[in-house]
mmCIF file of the C-alpha atoms, coordinates in Angstrom:
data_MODEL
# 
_entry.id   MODEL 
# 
loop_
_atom_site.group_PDB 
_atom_site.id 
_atom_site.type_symbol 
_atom_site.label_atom_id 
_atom_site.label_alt_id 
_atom_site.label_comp_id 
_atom_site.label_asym_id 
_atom_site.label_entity_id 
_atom_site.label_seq_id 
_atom_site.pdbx_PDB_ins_code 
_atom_site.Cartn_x 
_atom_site.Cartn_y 
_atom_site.Cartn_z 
_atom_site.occupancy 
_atom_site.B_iso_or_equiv 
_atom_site.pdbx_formal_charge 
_atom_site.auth_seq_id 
_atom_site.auth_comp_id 
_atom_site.auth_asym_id 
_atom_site.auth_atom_id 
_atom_site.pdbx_PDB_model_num 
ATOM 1   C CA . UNK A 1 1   ? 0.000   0.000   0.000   1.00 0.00 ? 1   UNK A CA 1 
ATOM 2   C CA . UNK A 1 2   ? 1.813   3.500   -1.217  1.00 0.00 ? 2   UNK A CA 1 
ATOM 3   C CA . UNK A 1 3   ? 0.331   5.280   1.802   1.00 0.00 ? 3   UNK A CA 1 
ATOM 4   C CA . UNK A 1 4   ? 1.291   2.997   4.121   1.00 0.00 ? 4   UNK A CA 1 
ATOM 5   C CA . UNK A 1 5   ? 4.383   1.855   3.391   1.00 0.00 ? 5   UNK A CA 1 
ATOM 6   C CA . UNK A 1 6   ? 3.133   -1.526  3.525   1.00 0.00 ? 6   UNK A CA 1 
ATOM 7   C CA . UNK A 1 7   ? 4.548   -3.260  0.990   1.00 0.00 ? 7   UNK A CA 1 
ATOM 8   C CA . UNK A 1 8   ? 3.471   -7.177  -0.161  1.00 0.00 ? 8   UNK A CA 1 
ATOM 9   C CA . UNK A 1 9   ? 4.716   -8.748  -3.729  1.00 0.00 ? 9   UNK A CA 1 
ATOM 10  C CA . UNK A 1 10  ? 2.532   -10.488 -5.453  1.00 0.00 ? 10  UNK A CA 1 
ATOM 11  C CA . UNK A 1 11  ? 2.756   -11.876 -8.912  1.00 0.00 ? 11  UNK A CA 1 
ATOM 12  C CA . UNK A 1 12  ? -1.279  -11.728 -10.431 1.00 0.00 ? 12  UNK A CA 1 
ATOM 13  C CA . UNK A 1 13  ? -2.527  -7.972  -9.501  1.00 0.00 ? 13  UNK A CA 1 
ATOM 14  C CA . UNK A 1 14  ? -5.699  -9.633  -9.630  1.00 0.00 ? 14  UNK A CA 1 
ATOM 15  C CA . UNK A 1 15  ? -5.393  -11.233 -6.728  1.00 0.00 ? 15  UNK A CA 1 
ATOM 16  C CA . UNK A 1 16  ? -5.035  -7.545  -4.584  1.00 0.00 ? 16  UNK A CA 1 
ATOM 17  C CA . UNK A 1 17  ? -9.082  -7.659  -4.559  1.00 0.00 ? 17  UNK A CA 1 
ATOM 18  C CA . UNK A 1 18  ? -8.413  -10.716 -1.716  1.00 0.00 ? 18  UNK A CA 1 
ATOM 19  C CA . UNK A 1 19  ? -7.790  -8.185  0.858   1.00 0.00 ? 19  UNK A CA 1 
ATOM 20  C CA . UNK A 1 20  ? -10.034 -4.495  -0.149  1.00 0.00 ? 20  UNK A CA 1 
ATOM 21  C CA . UNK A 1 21  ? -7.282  -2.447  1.604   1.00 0.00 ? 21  UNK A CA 1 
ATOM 22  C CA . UNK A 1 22  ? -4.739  -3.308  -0.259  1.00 0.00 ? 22  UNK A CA 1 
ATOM 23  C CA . UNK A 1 23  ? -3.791  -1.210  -3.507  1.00 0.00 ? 23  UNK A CA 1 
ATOM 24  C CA . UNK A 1 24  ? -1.862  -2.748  -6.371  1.00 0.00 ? 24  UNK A CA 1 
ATOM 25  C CA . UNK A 1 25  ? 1.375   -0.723  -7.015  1.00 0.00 ? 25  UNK A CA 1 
ATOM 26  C CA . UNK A 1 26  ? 3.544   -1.227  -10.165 1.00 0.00 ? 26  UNK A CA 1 
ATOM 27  C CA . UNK A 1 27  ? 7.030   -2.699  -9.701  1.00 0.00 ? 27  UNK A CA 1 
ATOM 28  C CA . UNK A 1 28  ? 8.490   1.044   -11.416 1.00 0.00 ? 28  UNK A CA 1 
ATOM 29  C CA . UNK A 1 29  ? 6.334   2.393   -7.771  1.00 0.00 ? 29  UNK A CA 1 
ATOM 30  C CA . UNK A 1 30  ? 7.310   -0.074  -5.576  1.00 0.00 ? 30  UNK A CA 1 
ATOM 31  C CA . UNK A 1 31  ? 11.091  0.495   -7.041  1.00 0.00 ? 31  UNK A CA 1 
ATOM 32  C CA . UNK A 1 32  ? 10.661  4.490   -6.420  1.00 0.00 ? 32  UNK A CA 1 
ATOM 33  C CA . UNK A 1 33  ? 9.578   3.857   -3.488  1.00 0.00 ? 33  UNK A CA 1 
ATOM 34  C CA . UNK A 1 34  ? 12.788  1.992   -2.266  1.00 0.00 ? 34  UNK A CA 1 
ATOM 35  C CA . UNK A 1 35  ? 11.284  -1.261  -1.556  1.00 0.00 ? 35  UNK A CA 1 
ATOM 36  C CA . UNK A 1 36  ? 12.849  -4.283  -4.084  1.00 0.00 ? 36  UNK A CA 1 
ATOM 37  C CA . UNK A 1 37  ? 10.274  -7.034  -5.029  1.00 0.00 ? 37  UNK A CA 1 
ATOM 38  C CA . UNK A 1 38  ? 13.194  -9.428  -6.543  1.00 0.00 ? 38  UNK A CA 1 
ATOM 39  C CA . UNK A 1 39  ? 10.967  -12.872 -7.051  1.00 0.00 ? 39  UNK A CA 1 
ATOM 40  C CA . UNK A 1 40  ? 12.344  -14.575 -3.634  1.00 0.00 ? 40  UNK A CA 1 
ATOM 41  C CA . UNK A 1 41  ? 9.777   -11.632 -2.375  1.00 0.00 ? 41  UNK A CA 1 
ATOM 42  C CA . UNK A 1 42  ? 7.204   -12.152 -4.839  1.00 0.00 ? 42  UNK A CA 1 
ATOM 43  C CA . UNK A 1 43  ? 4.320   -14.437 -3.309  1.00 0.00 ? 43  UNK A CA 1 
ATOM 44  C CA . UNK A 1 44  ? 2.133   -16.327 -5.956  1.00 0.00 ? 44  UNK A CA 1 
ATOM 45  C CA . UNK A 1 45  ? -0.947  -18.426 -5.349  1.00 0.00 ? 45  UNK A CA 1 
ATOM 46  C CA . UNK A 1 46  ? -0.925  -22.089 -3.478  1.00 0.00 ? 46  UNK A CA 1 
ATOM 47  C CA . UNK A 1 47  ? -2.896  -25.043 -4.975  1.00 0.00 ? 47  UNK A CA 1 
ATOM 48  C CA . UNK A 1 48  ? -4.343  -27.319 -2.810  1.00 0.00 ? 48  UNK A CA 1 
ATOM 49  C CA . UNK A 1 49  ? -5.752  -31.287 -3.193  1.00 0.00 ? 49  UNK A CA 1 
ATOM 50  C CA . UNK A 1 50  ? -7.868  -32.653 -0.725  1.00 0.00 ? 50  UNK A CA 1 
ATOM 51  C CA . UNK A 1 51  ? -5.322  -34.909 0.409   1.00 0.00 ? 51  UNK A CA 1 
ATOM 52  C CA . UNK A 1 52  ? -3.348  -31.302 1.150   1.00 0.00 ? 52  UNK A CA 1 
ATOM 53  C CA . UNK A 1 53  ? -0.619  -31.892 -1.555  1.00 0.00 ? 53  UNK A CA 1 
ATOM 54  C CA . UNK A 1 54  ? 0.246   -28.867 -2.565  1.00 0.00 ? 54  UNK A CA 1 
ATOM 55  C CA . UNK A 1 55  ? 1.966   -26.721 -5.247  1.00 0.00 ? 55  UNK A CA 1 
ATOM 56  C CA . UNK A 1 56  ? 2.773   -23.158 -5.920  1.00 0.00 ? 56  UNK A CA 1 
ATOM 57  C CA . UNK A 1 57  ? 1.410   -20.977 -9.683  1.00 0.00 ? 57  UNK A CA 1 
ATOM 58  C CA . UNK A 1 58  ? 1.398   -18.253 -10.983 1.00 0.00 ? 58  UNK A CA 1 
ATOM 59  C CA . UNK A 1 59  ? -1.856  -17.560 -10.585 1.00 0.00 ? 59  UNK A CA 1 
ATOM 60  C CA . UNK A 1 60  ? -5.571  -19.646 -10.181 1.00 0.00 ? 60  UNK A CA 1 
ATOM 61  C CA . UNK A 1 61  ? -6.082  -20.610 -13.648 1.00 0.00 ? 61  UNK A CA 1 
ATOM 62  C CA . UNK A 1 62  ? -1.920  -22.281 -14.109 1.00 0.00 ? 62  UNK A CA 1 
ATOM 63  C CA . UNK A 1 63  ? -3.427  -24.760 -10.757 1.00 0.00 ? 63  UNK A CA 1 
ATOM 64  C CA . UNK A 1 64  ? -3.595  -28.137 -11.935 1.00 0.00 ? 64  UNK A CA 1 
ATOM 65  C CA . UNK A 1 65  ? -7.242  -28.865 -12.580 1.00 0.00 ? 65  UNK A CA 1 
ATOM 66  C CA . UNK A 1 66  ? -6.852  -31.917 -9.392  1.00 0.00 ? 66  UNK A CA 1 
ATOM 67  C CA . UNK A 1 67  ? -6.041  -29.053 -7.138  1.00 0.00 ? 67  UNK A CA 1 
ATOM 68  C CA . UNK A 1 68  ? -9.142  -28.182 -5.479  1.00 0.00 ? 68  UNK A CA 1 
ATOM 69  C CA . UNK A 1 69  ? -8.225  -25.383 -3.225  1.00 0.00 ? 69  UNK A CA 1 
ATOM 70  C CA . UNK A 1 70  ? -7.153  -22.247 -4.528  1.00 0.00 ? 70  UNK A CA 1 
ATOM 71  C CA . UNK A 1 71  ? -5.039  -19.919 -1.892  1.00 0.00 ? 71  UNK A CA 1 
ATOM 72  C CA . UNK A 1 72  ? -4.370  -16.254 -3.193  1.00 0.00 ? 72  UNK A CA 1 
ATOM 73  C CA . UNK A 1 73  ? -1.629  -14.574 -1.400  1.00 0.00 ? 73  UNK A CA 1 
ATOM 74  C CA . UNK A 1 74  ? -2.962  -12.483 1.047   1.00 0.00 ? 74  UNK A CA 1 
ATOM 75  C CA . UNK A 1 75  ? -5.161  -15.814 2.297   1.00 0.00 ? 75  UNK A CA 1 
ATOM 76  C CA . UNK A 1 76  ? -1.715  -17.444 2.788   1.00 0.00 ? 76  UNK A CA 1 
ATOM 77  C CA . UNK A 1 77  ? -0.420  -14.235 4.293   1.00 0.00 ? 77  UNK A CA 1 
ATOM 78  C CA . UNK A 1 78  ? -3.527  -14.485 6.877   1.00 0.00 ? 78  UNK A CA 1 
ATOM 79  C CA . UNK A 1 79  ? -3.215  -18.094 7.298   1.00 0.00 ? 79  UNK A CA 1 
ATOM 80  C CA . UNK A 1 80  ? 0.133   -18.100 8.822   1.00 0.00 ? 80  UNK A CA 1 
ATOM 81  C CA . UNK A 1 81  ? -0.339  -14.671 10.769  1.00 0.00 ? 81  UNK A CA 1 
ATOM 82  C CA . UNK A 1 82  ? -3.312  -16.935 12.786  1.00 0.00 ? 82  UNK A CA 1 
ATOM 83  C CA . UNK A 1 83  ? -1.152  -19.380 13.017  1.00 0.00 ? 83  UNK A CA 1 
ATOM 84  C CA . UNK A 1 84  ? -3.841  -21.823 10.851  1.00 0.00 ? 84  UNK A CA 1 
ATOM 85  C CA . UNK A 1 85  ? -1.014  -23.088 8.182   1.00 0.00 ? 85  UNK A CA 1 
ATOM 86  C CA . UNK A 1 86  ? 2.978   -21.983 6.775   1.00 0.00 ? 86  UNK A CA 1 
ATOM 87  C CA . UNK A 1 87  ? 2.143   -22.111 3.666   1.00 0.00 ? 87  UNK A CA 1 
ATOM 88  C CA . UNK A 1 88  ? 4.067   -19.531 1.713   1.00 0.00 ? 88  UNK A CA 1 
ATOM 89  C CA . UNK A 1 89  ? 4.086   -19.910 -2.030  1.00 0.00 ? 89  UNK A CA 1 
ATOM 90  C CA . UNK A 1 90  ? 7.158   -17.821 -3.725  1.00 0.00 ? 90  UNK A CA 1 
ATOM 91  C CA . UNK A 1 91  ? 8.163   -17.359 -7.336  1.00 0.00 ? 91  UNK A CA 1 
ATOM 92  C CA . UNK A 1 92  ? 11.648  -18.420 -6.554  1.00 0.00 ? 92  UNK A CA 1 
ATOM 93  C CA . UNK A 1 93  ? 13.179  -19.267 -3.076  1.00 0.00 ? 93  UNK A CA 1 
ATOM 94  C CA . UNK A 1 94  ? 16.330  -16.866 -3.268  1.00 0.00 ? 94  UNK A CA 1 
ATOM 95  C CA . UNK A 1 95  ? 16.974  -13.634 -4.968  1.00 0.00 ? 95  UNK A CA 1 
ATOM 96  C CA . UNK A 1 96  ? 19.225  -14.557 -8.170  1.00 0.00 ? 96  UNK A CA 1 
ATOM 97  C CA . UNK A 1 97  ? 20.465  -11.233 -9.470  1.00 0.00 ? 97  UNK A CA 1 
ATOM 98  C CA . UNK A 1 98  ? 23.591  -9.904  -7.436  1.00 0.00 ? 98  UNK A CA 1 
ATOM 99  C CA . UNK A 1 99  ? 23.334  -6.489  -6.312  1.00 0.00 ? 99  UNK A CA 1 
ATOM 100 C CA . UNK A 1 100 ? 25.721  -4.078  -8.105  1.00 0.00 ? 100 UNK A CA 1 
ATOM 101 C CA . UNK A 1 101 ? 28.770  -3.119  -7.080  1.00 0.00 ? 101 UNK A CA 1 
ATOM 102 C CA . UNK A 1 102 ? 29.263  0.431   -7.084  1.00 0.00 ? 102 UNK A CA 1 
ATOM 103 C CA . UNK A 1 103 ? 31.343  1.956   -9.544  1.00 0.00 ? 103 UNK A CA 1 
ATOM 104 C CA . UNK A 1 104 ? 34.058  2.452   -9.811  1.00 0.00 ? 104 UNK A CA 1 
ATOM 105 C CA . UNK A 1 105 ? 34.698  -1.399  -9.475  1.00 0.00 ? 105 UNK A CA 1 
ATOM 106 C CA . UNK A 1 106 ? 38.578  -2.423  -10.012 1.00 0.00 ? 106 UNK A CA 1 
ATOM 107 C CA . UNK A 1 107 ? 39.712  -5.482  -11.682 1.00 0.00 ? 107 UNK A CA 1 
ATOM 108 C CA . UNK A 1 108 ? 42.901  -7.146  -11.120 1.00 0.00 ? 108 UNK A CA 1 
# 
């Protein structure tokens, strides 16, 4: 959220509805607004079975059609704030782009 500071990645700005105080921000806003969303940051949508096998998409319509449950985000983000379940679906698990250095940088 821009006027709060609050600031939660997510990967489908669709799925911002989930919440109704939460405003989607571009990633050029989020960026001028000094927070990073590098995909170990970016939280995507959990697909559930009955049997609670899980797996992590993009979105609700890349779930597997045998995946029953569809978690958004901000339900996971709830979920483990009440302590109900970890689940934490990412778009990757660490940040793959080294920082950069800042100039000048000296070789040799």
């Amino acid at each position: 959220n821009l006027e709060t500071n609050d600031y939660f990645c997510i990967y489908d700005p669709d799925e911002c509805v989930a919440s109704n105080n939460e405003v989607y921000a571009t990633p050029a806003q989020t960026k001028a607004a000094g927070f990073d969303c590098d995909c170990s940051e970016v939280h995507v949508t959990a697909c559930k079975t009955e049997s609670d096998r899980v797996m992590c998409a993009v979105n609700k319509a890349a779930c597997n059609q045998s995946y029953m449950y569809k978690m958004t985000p901000h339900t996971q983000r709830v979920d483990r704030e009440s302590g109900v379940d970890n689940l934490d679906c990412r778009l990757c698990r660490k940040s793959n782009t080294v920082k950069p250095t800042p100039s000048p940088t000296k070789f040799g």
